[in-house]
N, C-alpha and C positions, 0 to 999 in steps of 0.2 A: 928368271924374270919375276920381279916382285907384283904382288897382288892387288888392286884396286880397291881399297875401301869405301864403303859408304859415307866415313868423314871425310874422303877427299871433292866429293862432289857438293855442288853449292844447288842446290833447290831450285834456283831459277835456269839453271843448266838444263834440267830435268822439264820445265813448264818450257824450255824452247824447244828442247826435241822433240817433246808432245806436238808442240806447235807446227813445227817444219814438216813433222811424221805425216800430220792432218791436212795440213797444207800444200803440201809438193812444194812448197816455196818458200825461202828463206825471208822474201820482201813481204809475201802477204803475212808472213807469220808471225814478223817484225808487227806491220799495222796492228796486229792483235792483240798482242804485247804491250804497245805502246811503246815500241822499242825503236831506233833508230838503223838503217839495212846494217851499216857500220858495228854498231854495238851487238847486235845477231847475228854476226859474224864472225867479231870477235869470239863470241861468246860459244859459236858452233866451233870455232877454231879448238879454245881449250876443254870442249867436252871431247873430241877427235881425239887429242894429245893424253886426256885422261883415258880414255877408254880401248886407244890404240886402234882407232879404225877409221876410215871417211869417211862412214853412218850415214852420207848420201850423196852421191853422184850427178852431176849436171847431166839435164835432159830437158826434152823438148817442152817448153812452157813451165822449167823450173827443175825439179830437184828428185830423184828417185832415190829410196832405203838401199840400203846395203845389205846382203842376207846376217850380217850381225845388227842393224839397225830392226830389221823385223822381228828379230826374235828376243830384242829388247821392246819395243813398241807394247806389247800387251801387260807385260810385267810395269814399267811406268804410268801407262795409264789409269789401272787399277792403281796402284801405288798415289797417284796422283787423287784420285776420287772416293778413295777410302779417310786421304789427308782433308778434303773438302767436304766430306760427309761431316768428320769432326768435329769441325771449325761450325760447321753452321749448326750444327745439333744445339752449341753452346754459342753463339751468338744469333740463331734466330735468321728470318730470310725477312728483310724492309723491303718489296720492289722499289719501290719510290729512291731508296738509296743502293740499289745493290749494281754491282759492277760483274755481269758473269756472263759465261755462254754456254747455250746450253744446244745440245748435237741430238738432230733428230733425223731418221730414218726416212725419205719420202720420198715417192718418183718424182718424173717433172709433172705427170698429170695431177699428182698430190700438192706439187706449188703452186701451179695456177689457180686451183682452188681454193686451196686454205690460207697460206700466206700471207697476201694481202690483207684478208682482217686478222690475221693475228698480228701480224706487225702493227697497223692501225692500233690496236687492243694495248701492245706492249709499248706504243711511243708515249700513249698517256699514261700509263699505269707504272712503267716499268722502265723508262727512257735510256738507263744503263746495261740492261740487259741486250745479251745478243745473242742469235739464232744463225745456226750453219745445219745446214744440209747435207747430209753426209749417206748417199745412196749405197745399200751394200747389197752382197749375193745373199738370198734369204736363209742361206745354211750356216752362214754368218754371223745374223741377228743377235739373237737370244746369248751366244759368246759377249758378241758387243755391249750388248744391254749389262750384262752381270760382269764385264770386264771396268764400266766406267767409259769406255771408250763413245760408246753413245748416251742421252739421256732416255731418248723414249723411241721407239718406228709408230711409224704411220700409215693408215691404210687398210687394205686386205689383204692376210697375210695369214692365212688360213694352216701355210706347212710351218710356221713359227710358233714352238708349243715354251711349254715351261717355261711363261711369264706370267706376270701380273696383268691383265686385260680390261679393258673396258670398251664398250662397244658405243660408236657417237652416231652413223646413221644407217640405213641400210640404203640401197641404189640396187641399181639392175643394168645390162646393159644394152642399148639400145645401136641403130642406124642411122650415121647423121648424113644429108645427102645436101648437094645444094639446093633451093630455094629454085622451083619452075624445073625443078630435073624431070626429066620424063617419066618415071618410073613412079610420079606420086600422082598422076594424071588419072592411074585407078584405083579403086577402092578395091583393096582383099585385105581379108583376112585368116585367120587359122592357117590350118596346109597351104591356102591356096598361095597367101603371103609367104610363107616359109619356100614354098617348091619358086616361086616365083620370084628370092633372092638371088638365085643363082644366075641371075639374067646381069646382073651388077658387076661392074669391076670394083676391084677394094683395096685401099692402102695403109697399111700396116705399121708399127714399129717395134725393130725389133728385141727391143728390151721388153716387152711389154707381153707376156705369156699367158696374163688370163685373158685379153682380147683376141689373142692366136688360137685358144679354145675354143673360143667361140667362133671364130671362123671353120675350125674345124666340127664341130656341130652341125651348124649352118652346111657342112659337104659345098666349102666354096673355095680351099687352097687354090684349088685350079684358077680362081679367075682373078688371084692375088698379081698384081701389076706393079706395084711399088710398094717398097718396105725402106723404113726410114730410120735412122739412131733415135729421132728428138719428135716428142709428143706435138709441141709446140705448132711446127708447121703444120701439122695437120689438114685444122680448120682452113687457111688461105689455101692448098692447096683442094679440098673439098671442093670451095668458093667458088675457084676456077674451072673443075672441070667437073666430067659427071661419074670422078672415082666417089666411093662408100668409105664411112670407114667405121669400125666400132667401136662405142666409145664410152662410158658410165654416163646414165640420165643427166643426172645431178650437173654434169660439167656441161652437156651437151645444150641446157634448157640454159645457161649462160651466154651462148652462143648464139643459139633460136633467137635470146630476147634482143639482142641487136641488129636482126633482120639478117636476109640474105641463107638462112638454113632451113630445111626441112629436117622433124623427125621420124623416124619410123619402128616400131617398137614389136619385133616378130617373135613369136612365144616361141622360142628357142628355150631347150633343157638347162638349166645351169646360168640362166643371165639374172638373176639376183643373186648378191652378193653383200656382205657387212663390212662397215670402212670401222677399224678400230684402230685404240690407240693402247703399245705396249712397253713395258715399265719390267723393270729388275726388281724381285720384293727384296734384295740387296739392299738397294735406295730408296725404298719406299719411306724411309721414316726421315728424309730428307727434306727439310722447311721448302728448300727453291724446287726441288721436286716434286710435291706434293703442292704448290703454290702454282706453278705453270700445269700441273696435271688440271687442277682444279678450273682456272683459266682455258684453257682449251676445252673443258666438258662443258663449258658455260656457254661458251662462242658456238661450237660445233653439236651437241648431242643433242639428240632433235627432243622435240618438246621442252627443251631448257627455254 
C-alpha cells in the first residue's frame, strides 16, 4: 500500500477537517468556511479517499470522529495554528479588517455573563471576527491552549496550571432564593445563618463542581432535590419555587437587578474565588492574540 504524502493534501482539506472535528457537523462547518454543504462534502469526500478512512460517522445532531480522525485532530490543529501564528507575526492583526475565529474555554455561567459585551465590543471594533465556545474537561485545557486547538479558557480554573494567566475579577459565591421566600423573613447571621441553611432545598447543575463544593461545605447534599445539565434554567426555576441555588455574586446581582430575587450571602469556607483568563505563551507573541487578550482585560478586569 503506498504511503500518503504531505504533497497530496490540499490545505483547505486540512482547515475543513479542523472544522467538522470542532463542529460535529459538516453544515455548521460549511457556514464557517464560507463553504457551500455541497462543496464540504465534496471536499470531506476526497480527504476520506486520501487518507483511507470515514474520519466521521453520522450521529445524532451531526457528525462524530473516527478513532483515526481523533488522533489526527490534535496533530492538525497545532499544524493549523503554528501556520496562522506565521502569517500574522508578518502581516500584523487590523480588527477593523480581519476575518478569524477565535475558540474560548467557558461554561454556560461564563456566557451569560461575558458574552454579550464582548460581542457588543467585537461588532464595533472587530465586525469580522468570530467567537465559538468550546467547553472542555479541565484536564484537557492547558493540551488545548498549547495544541492551537483553543485560543484562551475562561473562568476559575484554579486545577489548570502551566499557562500564561491573568486574573479579570474576583466573586464569591453566594444564595440566590426567590424574592418573598420565607426564609429571608429573618434576619441571621454567622453560625446562626450557616446552621440555618440546611432548612432550604437546593438545585444544582451538574457540570458545575465548584458550586457542588460548596453545597458540600454548606453539609446540605441531603436536601439537594434537583440537579440539572444547563446553568441557564436556573434562575426561572428559583422564580418559581422555594428551591436555593448557588451561584457567583457577580451573575446573581444580574438577576436581583431585574426584580423577583433575593440574595443571601453565608460565610461559607471557600466561597471566594478568581475568574481569570488563560493563554498558551506558545501564542502569546501572536497580534490577534495579544489584541483579543488586551480587549477582554479592558471589558472585564476590574478597575480597568
Amino acid at each position: 500500500m503506498s504511503r500518503m504524502h504531505l504533497n497530496d493534501v490540499d490545505l483547505n482539506l486540512l482547515r475543513l477537517f479542523d472544522a467538522v472535528y470542532r463542529a460535529r457537523s459538516v453544515s455548521r462547518a460549511a457556514d464557517r468556511l464560507g463553504l457551500t454543504q455541497p462543496a464540504a462534502s465534496q471536499g470531506l469526500t476526497r480527504l476520506r479517499t486520501l487518507i483511507r478512512d470515514p474520519l466521521f460517522m453520522r450521529a445524532a445532531g451531526g457528525v462524530q470522529p473516527t478513532p483515526k480522525a481523533e488522533r489526527l485532530a490534535p496533530a492538525v490543529a497545532s499544524a493549523l495554528a503554528t501556520l496562522e501564528l506565521a502569517l500574522g507575526e508578518s502581516a500584523g492583526f487590523d480588527p477593523a479588517a480581519a476575518q478569524r475565529t477565535f475558540r474560548i474555554h467557558m461554561s454556560d455561567i461564563g456566557e451569560g455573563r461575558f458574552l454579550p459585551e464582548l460581542m457588543v465590543a467585537l461588532r464595533e471594533e472587530a465586525p469580522g471576527v468570530r467567537i465559538e465556545t468550546l467547553p472542555l474537561p479541565r484536564e484537557q485545557i492547558t493540551d488545548a491552549l498549547d495544541s492551537g486547538r483553543i485560543d484562551f479558557a475562561f473562568g476559575f480554573l484554579p486545577a489548570v496550571r502551566d499557562t500564561q494567566r491573568t486574573e479579570l475579577l474576583r466573586d464569591r459565591y453566594i444564595v440566590l432564593l426567590r424574592e418573598g421566600h420565607p426564609f429571608t423573613r429573618k434576619r441571621r447571621a454567622g453560625a446562626a445563618l450557616l446552621h440555618a441553611m440546611r432548612e432550604l432545598e437546593y438545585v444544582n447543575v451538574r457540570t458545575h463542581a465548584d458550586t457542588l463544593r460548596i453545597l458540600q461545605r454548606l453539609r446540605v447534599e441531603d436536601r439537594l432535590r434537583l440537579t440539572t445539565e444547563h446553568f441557564m434554567v436556573l434562575p426561572a426555576i428559583v422564580r418559581a419555587t422555594d428551591l436555593a441555588v448557588v451561584m457567583p455574586r457577580n451573575i446573581a446581582l444580574g438577576f436581583a437587578a431585574q426584580g423577583g430575587y433575593a440574595i443571601v450571602e453565608p460565610p461559607v469556607a471557600g466561597r471566594d474565588f478568581t475568574v481569570s483568563l488563560h493563554w498558551s505563551r506558545r501564542f502569546e507573541a501572536d497580534p490577534g492574540n495579544a489584541w483579543l487578550r488586551g480587549r477582554i482585560e479592558a471589558l472585564f478586569r476590574e478597575g480597568e
